[in-house]
N, C-alpha and C positions, 0 to 999 in steps of 0.2 A: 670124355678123354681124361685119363687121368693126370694129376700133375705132374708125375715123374715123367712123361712123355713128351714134356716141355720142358725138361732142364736136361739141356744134353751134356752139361760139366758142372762139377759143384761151386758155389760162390766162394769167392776168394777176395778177402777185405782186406787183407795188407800189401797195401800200395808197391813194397818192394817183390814180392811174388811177381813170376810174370802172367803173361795172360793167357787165362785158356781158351783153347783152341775149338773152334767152331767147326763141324764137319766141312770137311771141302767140298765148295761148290763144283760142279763135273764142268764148266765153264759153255755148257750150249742151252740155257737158259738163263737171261738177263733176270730173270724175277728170283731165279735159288741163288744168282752171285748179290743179290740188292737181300734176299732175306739171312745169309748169311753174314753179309757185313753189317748190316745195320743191328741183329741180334750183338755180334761181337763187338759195336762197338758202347752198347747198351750196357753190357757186361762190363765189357773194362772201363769203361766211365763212373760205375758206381764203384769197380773193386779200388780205384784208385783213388773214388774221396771218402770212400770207408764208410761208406752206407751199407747199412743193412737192408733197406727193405727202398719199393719206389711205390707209388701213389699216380692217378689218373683220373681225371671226368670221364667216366662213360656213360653217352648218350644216346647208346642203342645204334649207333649210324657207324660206317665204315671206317672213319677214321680213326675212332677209339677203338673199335675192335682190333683193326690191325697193329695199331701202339701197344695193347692190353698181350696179344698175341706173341708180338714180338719181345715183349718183356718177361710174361711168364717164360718164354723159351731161353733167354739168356740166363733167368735167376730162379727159375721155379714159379709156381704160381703161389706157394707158400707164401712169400716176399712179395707181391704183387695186390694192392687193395686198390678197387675202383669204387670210385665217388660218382652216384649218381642223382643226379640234382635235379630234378624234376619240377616246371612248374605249372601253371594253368594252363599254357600252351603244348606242353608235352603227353603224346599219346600213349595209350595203354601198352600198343605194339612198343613203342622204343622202349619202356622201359622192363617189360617182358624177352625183351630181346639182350638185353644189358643183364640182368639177370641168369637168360640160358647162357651167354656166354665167359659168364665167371663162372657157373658148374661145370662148364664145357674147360675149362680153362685151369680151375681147381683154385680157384685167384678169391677173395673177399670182395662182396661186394655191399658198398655203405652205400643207405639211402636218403638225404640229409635233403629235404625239399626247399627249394626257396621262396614258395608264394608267399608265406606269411609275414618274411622279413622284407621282401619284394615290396608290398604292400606299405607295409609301414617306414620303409625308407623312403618310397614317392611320396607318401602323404607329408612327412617330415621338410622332405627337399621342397615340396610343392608351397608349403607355408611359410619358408625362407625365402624363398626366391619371389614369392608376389609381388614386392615392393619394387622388383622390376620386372616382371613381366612376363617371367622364363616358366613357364608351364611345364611339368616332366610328365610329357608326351611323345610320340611318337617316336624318332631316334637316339631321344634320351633316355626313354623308357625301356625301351630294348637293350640297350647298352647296360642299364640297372642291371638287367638280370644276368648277363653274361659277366660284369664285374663281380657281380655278388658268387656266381662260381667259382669266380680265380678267389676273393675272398676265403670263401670255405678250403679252396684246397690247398692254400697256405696255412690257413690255419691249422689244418692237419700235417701238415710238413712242420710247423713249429710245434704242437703236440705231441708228433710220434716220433720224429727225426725221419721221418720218410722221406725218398728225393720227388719231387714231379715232374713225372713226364707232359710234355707238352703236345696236344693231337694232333692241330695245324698242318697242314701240306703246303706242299711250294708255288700250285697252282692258287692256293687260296693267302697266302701270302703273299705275292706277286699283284693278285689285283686287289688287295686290300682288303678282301674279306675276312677280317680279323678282328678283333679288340686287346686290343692295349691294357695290360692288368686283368684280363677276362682270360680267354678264350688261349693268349698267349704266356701266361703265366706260367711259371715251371723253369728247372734250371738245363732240364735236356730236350730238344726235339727231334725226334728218332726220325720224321717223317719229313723235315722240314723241307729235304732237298729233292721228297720224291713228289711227282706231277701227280694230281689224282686221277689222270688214265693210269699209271703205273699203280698208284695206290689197290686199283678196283685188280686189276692185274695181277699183282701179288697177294690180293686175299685168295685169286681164284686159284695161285700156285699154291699154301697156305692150306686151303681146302682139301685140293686134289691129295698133299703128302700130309696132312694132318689131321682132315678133317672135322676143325675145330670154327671158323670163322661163318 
């Protein structure tokens, strides 16, 4: 799918401009009124703090995709770079899959792995913390690596001036499956307020009229 395919009005950075208009939803499907307002409010959330371009983790799974999705279709996928962070835990499929859909999408996709520095942050922590006791194991270890993604894609927010989008759902918000400085890092969450039945739901509207997801 080509990029232009996904930018149905041109980006517009001056806060005083108004906002452009997203095709109208025909109102007898809940998934085209939830992907057009969330594309439109994608849109005028960056034209208004005067960004150029936004930033995302993708990790091959549903969630990023439909964030990645939803954002090349507000701004282009020109303006759209995905950070895919890959580590010892991460399958060949998720990150082939994260890849087909930035060509699919026309969007950049960066590969910035985190085992190595993973590695040598626990060794670090682990030799600090002896003296009492605190081993970086198990839910601290995991934690490590999902910090160390919100790391990286701040740091590329201070690098490029990109905004980041945030992937999180509301289902996975609500019961806590989240990290703090990780996984929730980013100044906008497009998905925040939709359930991950609606999330799987609106890839499969997404699919049917774009065939990209």
């Amino acid at each position: 799918v080509a990029a232009a395919r996904w930018r149905d009005e041109p980006l517009m950075v001056d806060p005083a401009a108004p906002p452009t208009a997203s095709a109208p939803a025909s109102g007898d499907d809940p998934n085209e009124e939830r992907w057009h307002a969330l594309r439109t409010g994608i849109e005028a959330y960056v034209r208004k703090t005067g960004h150029q371009s936004v930033a995302l983790g993708l990790s091959g799974g549903i969630d990023s995709a439909l964030v990645a999705a939803l954002a090349a279709s507000a701004l282009g996928g020109d303006r759209v770079t995905g950070l895919a962070m890959p580590s010892v835990h991460s399958s060949d499929g998720s990150r082939a899959d994260a890849y087909e859909l930035a060509k699919r999408l026309g969007t950049r996709c960066l590969e910035v792995p985190i085992e190595e520095p993973h590695a040598m942050l626990a060794a670090h922590l682990s030799r600090h913390f002896a003296p009492i006791d605190a081993p970086i194991a198990g839910l601290a270890d995991e934690n490590l690596q999902s910090r160390l993604r919100g790391l990286q894609l701040m740091a590329l927010s201070n690098a490029t001036g990109a905004l980041i989008l945030t992937t999180g759902n509301r289902s996975e918000y609500a019961t806590g499956y989240a990290t703090l400085y990780g996984d929730m890092c980013g100044a906008l969450a497009p998905i925040g307020d939709v359930l991950k039945t609606d999330v799987w739901s609106m890839a499969r509207w997404a699919n049917a009229h774009h065939g990209a997801i």
